[in-house]
C-alpha positions in Angstrom: 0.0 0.0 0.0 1.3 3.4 -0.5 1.6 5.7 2.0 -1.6 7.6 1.8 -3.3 4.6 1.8 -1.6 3.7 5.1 -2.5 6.9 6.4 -6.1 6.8 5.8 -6.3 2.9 7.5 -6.9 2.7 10.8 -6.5 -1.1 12.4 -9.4 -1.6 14.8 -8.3 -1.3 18.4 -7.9 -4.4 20.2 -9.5 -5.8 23.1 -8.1 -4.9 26.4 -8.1 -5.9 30.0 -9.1 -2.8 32.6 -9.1 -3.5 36.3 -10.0 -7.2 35.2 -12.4 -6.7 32.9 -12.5 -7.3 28.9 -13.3 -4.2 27.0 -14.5 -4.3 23.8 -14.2 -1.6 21.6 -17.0 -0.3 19.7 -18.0 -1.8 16.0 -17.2 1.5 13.8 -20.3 2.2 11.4 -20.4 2.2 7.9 -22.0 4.2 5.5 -24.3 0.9 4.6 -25.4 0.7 8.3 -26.1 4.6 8.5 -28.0 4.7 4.8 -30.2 1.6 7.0 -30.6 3.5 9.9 -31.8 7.0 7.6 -34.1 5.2 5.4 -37.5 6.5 6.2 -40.0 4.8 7.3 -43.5 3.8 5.2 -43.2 2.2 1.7 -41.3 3.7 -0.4 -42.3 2.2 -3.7 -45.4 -0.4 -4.7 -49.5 0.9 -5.6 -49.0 3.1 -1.9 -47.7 5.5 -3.8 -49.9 6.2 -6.3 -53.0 6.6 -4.1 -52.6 9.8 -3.6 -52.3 10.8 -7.2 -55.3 8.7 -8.6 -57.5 10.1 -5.7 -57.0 13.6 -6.9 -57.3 12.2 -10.3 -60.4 11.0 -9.3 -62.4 13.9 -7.5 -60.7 16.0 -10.5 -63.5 14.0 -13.0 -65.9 14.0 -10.8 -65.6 17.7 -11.0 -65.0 18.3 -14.9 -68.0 16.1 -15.0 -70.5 18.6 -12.8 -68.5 21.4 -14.9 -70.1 19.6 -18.1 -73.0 19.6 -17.6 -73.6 23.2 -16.0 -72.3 24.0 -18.8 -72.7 21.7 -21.7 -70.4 23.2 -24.0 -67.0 22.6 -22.5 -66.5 19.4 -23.0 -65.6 17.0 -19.9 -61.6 16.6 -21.3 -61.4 20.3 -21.5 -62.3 20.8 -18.0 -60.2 18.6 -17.0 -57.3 19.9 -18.3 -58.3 22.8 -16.9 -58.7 21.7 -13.6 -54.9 20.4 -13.6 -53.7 23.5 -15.0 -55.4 25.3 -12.1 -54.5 23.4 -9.3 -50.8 22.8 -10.5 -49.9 26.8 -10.4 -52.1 27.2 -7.3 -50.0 24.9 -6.1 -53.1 22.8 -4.2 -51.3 19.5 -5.1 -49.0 18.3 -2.3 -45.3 16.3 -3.6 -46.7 12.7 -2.4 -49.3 13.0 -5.9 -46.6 13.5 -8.4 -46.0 9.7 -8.4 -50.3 9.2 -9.0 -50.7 12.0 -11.7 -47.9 10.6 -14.0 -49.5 7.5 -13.8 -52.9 8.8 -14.7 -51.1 10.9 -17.7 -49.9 7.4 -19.3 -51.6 4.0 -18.1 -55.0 5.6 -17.7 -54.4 7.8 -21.2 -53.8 4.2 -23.1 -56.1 2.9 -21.3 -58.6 5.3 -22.7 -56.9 4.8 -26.3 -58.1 1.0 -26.3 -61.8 1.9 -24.8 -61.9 4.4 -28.1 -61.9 1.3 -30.4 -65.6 0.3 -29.4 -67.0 3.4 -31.2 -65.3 2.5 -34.3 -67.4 -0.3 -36.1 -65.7 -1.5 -39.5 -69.5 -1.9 -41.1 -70.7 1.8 -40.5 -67.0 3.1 -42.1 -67.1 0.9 -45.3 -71.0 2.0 -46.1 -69.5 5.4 -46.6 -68.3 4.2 -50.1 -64.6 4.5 -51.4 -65.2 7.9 -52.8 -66.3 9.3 -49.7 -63.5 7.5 -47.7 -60.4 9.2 -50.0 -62.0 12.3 -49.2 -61.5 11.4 -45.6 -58.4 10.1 -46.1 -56.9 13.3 -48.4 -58.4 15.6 -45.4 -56.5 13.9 -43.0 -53.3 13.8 -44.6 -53.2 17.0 -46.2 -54.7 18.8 -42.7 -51.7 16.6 -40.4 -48.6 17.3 -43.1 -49.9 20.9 -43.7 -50.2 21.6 -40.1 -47.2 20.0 -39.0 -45.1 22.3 -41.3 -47.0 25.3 -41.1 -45.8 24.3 -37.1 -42.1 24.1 -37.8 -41.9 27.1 -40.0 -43.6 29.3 -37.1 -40.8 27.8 -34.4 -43.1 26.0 -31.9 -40.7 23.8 -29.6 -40.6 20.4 -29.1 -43.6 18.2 -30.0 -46.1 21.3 -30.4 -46.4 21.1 -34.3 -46.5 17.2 -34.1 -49.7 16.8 -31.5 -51.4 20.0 -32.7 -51.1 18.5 -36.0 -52.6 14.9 -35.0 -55.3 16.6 -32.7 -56.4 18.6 -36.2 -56.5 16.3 -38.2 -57.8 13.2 -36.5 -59.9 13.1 -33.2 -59.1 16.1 -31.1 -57.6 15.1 -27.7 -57.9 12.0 -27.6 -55.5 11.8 -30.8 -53.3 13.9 -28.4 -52.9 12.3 -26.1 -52.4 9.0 -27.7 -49.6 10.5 -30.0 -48.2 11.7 -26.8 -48.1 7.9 -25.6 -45.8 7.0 -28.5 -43.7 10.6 -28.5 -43.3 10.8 -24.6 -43.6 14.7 -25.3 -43.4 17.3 -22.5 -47.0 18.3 -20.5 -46.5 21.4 -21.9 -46.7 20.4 -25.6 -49.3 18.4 -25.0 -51.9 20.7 -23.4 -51.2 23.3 -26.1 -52.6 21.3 -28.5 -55.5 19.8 -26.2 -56.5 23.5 -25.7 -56.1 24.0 -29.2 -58.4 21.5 -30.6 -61.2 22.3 -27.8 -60.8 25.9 -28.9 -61.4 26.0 -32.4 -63.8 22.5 -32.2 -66.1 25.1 -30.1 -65.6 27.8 -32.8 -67.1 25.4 -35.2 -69.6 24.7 -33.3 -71.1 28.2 -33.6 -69.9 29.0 -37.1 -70.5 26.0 -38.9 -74.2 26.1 -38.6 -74.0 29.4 -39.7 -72.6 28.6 -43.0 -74.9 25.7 -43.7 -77.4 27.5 -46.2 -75.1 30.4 -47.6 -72.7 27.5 -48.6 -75.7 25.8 -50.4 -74.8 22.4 -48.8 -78.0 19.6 -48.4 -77.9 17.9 -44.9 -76.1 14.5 -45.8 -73.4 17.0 -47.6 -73.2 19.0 -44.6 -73.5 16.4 -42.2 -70.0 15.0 -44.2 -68.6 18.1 -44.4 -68.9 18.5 -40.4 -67.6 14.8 -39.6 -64.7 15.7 -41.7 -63.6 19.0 -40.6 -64.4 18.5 -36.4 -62.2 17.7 -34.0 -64.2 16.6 -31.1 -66.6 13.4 -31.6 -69.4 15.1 -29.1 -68.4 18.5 -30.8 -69.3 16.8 -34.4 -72.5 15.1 -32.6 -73.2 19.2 -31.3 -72.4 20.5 -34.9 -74.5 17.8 -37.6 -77.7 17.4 -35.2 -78.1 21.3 -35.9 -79.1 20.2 -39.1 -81.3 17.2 -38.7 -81.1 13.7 -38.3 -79.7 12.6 -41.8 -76.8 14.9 -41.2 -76.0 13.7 -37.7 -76.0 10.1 -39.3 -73.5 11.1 -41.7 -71.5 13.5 -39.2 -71.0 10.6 -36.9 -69.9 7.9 -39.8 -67.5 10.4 -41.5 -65.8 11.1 -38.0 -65.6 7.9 -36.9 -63.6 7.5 -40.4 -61.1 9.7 -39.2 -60.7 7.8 -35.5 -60.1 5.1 -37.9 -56.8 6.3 -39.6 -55.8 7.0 -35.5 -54.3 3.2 -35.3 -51.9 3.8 -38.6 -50.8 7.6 -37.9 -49.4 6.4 -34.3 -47.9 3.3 -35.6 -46.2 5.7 -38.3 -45.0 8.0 -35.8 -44.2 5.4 -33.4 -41.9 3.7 -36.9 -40.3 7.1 -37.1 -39.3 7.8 -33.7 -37.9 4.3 -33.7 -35.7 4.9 -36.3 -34.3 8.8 -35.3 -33.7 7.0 -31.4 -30.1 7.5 -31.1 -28.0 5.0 -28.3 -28.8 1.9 -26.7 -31.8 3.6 -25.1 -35.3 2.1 -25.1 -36.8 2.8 -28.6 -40.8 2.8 -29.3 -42.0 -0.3 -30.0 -43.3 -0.4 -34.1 -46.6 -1.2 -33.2 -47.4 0.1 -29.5 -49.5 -2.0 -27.5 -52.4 0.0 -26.6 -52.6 0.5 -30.2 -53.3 -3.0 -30.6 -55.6 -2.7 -28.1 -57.3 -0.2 -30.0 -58.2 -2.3 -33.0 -58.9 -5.2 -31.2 -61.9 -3.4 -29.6 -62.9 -1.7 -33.1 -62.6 -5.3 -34.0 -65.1 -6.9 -31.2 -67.3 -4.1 -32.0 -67.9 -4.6 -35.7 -69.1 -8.3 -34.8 -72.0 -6.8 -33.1 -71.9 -8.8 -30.3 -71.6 -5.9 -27.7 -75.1 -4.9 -26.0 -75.9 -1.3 -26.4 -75.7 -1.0 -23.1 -72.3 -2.0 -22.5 -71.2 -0.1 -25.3 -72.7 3.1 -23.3 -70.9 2.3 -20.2 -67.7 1.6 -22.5 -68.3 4.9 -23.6 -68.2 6.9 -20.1 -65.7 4.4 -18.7 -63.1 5.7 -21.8 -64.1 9.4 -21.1 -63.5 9.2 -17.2 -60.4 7.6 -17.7 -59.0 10.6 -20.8 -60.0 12.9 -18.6 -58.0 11.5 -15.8 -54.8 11.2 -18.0 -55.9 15.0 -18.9 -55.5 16.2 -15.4 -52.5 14.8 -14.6 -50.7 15.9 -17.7 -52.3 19.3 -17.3 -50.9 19.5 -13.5 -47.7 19.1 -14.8 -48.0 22.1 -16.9 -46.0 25.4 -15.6 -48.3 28.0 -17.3 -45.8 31.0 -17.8 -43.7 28.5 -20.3 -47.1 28.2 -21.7 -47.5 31.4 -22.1 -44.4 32.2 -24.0 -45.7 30.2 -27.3 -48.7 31.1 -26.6 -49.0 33.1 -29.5 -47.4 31.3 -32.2 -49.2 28.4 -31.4 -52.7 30.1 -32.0 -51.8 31.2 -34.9 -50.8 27.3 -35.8 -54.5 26.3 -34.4 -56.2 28.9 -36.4 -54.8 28.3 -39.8 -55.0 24.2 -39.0 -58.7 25.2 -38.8 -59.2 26.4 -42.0 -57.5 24.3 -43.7 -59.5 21.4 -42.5 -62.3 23.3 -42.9 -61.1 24.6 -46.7 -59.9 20.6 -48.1 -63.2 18.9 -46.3 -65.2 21.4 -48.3 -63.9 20.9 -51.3 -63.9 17.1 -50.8 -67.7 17.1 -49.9 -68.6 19.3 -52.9 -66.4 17.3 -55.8 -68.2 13.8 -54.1 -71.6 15.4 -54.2 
């Protein structure tokens, strides 16, 4: 050994005889025995943890749900998000929920994703015939590249011009939020475009109806045109019944289109992420699982062997468990970094509207 090292060790002192008795010296601790002694006490890790979280999760739905329907035109996931926005820079959410919310932002959130597959039956899609379908297919793409671009050339960081662009162009926040699965994005990025949608999905609410007669459309044509240029499923349900029954028919089936092409966009993104992963890191699978998920339920519900019933209770279940993912993302959210693309990102929203809006138009009209 060199010196130093004789230095630093110390032989243990032996024992010794005092007045006739054996002394024995005391047993020097180690860091090991002090880490023991410091480690608190109460568990640590294991479901304990996440109590917390999923409670406030919890009473957080509960609440977006009274929100909705005192005022039926914010939509439960809004209010949600909302909700977590709030009580994250209020700071009314103690440390011990951190570990709850971010398990509501992602299990609960796929969770969701797969409960979205039973409102997609393969039956109602193919009756739309194939002209109508590449007209659904041309608005989606040209409304998810466009707006994606139109994102990056305005500077929005991170995954903004990615989930603003899926939220567009397919299903609002639930397309979000299952983008956000695959991506892993910041909280941030994700509850821009989740306000986004729900903003200019309740602007089409008022001005769509509006433009029904002036535009000269006939209720199936506008009833396509609103299923293809929505975001929301219950905004399209608010927008097509303004114009009868026939329209509402055709809203729903055109939109439910859309939540179709959900399954390959993520997979797509899910490809591409896969393949831009740099180091030895974890990659996105090609196909994620709750993905799967989703088309195995689209799949159990074309064989029209689900009761009503269940289907309705499916229904809720999937909403109360979005909007839980919602308010846990959203409590993660620090609003003055919101604030600074604020902006920017509007402008992204606004133009992603019309173009929807513009190519599902044009679609409906050259179909006619």
């Amino acid at each position: 050994m060199t010196s130093q090292a004789i230095t630093r060790y110390r032989e243990p002192a032996a024992e010794r005889k005092v007045m006739g008795m054996t002394l024995t010296p005391p047993r020097p601790r180690t860091p090991d025995a002090l880490s023991l002694r410091m480690r608190p006490l109460g568990p640590s890790t294991g479901p304990e943890r996440l109590v917390g979280g999923l409670a406030a999760a919890a009473t957080a739905v509960g609440a977006a749900v009274a929100v909705n329907r005192l005022l039926p035109s914010v939509p439960v996931l809004t209010a949600a998000v909302a909700l977590g926005v709030a009580a994250a820079n209020l700071r009314l959410l103690p440390a011990a929920t951190r570990p709850g919310l971010d398990f509501a932002g992602k299990r609960l959130m796929r969770a969701g994703v797969v409960l979205l597959g039973l409102k997609l039956a393969l039956g109602d899609v193919l009756s739309l015939g194939w002209q109508t379908l590449a007209v659904v297919v041309a608005v989606v793409a040209a409304t998810f590249l466009g707006t994606r671009r139109l994102g990056r050339l305005l500077g929005l960081p991170g995954d903004q011009p990615l989930l603003i662009a899926a939220g567009f162009a397919i299903c609002g926040a639930s397309a979000v939020a299952a983008v956000s699965g695959v991506t892993r994005s910041e909280e941030e990025d994700t509850v821009t475009a989740v306000a986004l949608v729900t903003l200019c999905g309740s602007l089409a609410m008022g001005v769509l109806p509006l433009l029904h007669h002036p535009l000269g459309l006939s209720e199936v044509q506008f009833g396509r045109w609103a299923g293809a240029s929505v975001h929301d499923v219950g905004q399209v349900v608010a927008v097509g019944q303004t114009a009868g029954p026939a329209a509402l028919a055709q809203a729903v089936v055109v939109k439910l289109m859309r939540v179709a092409l959900l399954a390959p966009i993520v997979a797509g993104i899910a490809v591409s992420r896969r393949r831009t992963a740099a180091g030895p890191g974890r990659r996105p699978a090609v196909v994620p699982l709750f993905v799967v998920g989703f088309l195995a339920m689209a799949a159990v519900r074309s064989t029209g062997v689900v009761p009503a019933g269940w289907l309705d209770s499916a229904a809720r279940l999937d909403e109360w468990l979005l909007a839980a993912a919602l308010f846990g993302l959203g409590s993660a959210v620090d609003v003055r970094r919101l604030v600074r693309t604020g902006g920017r990102a509007l402008l992204t929203g606004l133009a992603s509207w019309l173009l929807i809006a513009a190519v599902a138009y044009a679609g409906v009209r050259l179909t006619a």
